[in-house]
N, C-alpha and C positions, 0 to 999 in steps of 0.2 A: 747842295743839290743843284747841278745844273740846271739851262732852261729845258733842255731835249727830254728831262727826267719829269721836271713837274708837268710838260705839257702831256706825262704821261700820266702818272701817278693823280692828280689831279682829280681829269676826269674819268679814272677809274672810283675813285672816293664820291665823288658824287652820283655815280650810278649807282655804288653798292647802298651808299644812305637813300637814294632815290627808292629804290627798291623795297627798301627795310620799312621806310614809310609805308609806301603804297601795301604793302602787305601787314602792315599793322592796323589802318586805315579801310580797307575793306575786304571783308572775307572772303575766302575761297569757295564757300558753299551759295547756295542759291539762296534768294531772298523768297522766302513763304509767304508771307506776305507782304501788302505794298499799301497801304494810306494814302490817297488823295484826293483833293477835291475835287476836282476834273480831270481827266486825259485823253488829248487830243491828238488822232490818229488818222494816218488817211488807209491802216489797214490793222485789224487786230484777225492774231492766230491763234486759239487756243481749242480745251477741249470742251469745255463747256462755259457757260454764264448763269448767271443765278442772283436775282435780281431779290433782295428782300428791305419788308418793310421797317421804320424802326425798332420795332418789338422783336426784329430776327423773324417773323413771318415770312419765308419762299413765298413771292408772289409770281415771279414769272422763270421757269429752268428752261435751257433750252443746252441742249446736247445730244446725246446718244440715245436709240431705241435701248429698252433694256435687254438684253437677253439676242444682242447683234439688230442686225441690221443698219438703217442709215439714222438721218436726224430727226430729229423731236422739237418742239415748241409746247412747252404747257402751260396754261395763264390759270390762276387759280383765284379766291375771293379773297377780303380784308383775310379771313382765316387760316388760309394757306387751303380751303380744301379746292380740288380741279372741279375747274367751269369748262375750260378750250382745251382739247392738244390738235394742233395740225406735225404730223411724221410720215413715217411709213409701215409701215407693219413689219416684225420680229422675225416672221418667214418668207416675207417677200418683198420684191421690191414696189407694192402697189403702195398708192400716197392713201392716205385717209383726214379724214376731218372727225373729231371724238367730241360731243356735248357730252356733260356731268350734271346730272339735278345738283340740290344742295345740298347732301349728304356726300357728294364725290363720286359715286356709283354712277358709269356710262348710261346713258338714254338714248342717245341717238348716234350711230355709225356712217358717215357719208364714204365713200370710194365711189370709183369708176367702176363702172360694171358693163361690157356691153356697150361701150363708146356712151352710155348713157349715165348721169349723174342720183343715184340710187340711195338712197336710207335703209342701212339694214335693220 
């Protein structure tokens, strides 16, 4: 084999095994999940977050209204059941603020109403 052949042949063999690694080594599908103890970001995109305790208690979701609309915050107790949501409401674009007794059942409804801050 000449030099003009191996400088070919070469690294073409090292690309093809480069390759065959790299594809044995990490899959083509997306990772579902991810395990770590900390990650530090100077921007996270996603669709929601979902904060729980270590019994798997949701203590805090924050994402989507249900049923459309814009975003959501819901802080709930040791139990998982709703204390807070600050969003917006499902048919409009107005902001609201939700209190929950300790059953999870609303009590108290804050929005804008009238340039004035109201409890419905």
């Amino acid at each position: 084999m000449s030099s003009r052949e191996r400088w070919t042949v070469y690294p073409l063999l090292f690309l093809a095994i480069g390759l065959a690694v790299r594809a044995a080594a990490l899959p083509a599908e997306r990772f579902e999940t991810l395990a770590a103890g900390t990650v530090e970001a100077e921007q996270i995109i996603c669709r929601e977050i979902v904060v729980t305790g270590t019994d798997g208690t949701v203590l805090v979701h924050i994402g989507r209204v249900v049923g459309g609309g814009g975003g959501r915050i819901e802080i709930k107790d040791a139990d998982g059941v709703d204390a807070i949501a600050v969003g917006t409401r499902p048919e409009s674009r107005d902001g609201v603020v939700e209190r929950f007794d300790a059953r999870g059942q609303p009590v108290e409804e804050y929005a804008r109403q009238d340039s004035n801050l109201q409890a419905d």
